[in-house]
MIVO-70539 format. One record per residue (C-alpha): residue number from 0; chain; x, y, z. Coordinates in Angstrom, 2 decimals, decimal comma. Example, Ala and Ser with C-alpha at 12.3 -4.5 7.8 and 13.67 -1.06 7.14 Angstrom:
<site seq="0" mol="A" x="12,30" y="-4,50" z="7,80"/>
<site seq="1" mol="A" x="13,67" y="-1,06" z="7,14"/>
This chain:
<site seq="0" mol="A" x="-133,67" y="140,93" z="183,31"/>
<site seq="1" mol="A" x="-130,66" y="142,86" z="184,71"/>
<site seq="2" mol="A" x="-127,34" y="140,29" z="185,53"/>
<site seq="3" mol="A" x="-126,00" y="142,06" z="188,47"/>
<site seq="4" mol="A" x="-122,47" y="140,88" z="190,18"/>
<site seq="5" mol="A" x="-122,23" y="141,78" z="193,80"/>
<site seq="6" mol="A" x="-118,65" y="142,36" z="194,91"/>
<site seq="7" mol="A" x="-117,27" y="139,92" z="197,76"/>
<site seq="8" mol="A" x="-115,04" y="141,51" z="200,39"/>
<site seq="9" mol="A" x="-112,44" y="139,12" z="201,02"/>
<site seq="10" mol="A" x="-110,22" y="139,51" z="204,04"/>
<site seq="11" mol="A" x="-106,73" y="138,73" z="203,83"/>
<site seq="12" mol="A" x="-105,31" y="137,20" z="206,95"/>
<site seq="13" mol="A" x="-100,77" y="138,25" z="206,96"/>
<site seq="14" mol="A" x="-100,11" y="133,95" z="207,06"/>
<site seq="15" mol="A" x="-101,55" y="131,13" z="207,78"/>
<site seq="16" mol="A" x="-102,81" y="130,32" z="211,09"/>
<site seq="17" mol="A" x="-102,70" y="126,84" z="212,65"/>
<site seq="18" mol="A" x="-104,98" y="125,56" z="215,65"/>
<site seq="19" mol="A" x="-102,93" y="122,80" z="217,85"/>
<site seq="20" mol="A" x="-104,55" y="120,63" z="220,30"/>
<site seq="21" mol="A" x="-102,95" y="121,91" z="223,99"/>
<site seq="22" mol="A" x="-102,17" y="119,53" z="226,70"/>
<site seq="23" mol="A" x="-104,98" y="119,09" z="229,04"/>
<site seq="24" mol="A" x="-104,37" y="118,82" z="232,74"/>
<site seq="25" mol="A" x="-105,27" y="114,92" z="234,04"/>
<site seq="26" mol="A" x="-107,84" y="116,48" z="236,82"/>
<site seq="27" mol="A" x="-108,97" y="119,75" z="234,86"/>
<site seq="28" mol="A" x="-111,08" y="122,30" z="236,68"/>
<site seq="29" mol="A" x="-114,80" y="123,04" z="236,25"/>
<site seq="30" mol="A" x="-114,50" y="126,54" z="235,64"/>
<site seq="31" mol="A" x="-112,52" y="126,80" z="232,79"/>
<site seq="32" mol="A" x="-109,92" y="129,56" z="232,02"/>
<site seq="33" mol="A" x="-111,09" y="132,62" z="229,62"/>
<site seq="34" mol="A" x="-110,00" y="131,76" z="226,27"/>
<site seq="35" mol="A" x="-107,08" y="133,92" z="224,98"/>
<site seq="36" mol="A" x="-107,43" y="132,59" z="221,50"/>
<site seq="37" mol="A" x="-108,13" y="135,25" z="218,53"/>
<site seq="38" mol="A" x="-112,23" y="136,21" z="218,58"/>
<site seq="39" mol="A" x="-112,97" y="134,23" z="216,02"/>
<site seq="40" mol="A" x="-111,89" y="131,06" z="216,99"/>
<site seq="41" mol="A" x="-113,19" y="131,34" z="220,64"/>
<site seq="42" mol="A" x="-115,79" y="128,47" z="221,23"/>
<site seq="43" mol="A" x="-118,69" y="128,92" z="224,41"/>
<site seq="44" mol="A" x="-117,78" y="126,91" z="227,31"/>
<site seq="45" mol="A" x="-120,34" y="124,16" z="226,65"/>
<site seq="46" mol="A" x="-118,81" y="123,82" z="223,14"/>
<site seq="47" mol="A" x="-115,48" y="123,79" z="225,03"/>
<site seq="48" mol="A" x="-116,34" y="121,20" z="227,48"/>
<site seq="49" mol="A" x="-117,73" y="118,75" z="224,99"/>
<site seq="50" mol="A" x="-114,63" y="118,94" z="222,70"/>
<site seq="51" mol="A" x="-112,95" y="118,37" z="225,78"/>
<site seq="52" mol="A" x="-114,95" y="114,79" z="226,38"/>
<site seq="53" mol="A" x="-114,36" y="114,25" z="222,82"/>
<site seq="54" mol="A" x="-110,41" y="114,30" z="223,62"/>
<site seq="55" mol="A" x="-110,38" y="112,60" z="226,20"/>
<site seq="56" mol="A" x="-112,30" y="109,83" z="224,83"/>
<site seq="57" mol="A" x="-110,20" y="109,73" z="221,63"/>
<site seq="58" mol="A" x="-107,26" y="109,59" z="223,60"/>
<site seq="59" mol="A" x="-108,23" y="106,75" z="226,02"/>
<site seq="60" mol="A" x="-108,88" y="105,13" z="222,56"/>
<site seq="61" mol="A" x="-105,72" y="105,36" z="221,76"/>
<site seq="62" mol="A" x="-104,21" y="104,25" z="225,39"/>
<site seq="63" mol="A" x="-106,13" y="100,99" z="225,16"/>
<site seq="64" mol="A" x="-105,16" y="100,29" z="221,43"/>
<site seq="65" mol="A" x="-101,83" y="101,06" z="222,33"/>
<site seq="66" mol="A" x="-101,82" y="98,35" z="225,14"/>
<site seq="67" mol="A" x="-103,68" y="95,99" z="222,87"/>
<site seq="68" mol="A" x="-100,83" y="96,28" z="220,50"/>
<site seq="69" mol="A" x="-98,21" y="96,04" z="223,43"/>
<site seq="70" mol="A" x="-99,89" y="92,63" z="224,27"/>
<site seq="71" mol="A" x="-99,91" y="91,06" z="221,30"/>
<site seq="72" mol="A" x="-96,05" y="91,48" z="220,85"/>
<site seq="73" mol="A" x="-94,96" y="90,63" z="224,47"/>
<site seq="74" mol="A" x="-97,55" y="87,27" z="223,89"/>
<site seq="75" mol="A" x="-96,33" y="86,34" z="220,17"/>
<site seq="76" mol="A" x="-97,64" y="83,15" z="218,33"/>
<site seq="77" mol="A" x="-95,34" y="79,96" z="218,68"/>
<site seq="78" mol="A" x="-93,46" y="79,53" z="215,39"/>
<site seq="79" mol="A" x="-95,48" y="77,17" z="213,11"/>
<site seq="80" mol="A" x="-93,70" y="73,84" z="212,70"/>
<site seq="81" mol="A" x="-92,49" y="72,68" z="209,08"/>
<site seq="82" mol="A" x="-95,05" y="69,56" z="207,61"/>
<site seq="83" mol="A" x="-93,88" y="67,09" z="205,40"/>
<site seq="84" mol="A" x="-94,90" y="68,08" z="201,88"/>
């Protein structure tokens, strides 16, 4: 039995690279733009279009639990009244 070790080419990137999430437009087009992201992050335009969906559901998520929260301090709970112990 022969233990062989097979080298692994790693490939050093010059820093770290961070993805953001960029602003979408309220009424965004069909026909989306040509990425001009690096090759290796580009995505296929289905894959695209449902991350899309997946923002904007996530952010009206966060619209509604933001009004939610809004609500319940413009309507706050009448102060509880002292009892007699």
């Amino acid at each position: 039995m022969n233990n062989t070790v097979t080298p692994i080419e790693r490939i050093e990137t010059p820093g770290a690279q961070q993805l953001t999430l960029l602003t979408v437009p309220e009424n965004p087009s069909t026909d989306l733009q040509p990425s001009s992201a690096h090759v290796r992050f580009q995505l296929s335009t289905t894959t695209r279009k449902r991350g899309l969906a997946h923002v904007a559901e996530i952010r009206r998520q966060l619209a509604e639990s933001q009004e939610q929260r809004e609500a319940r301090v413009a309507n706050p709970l009448p102060p509880r009244r002292p009892h007699a112990a």
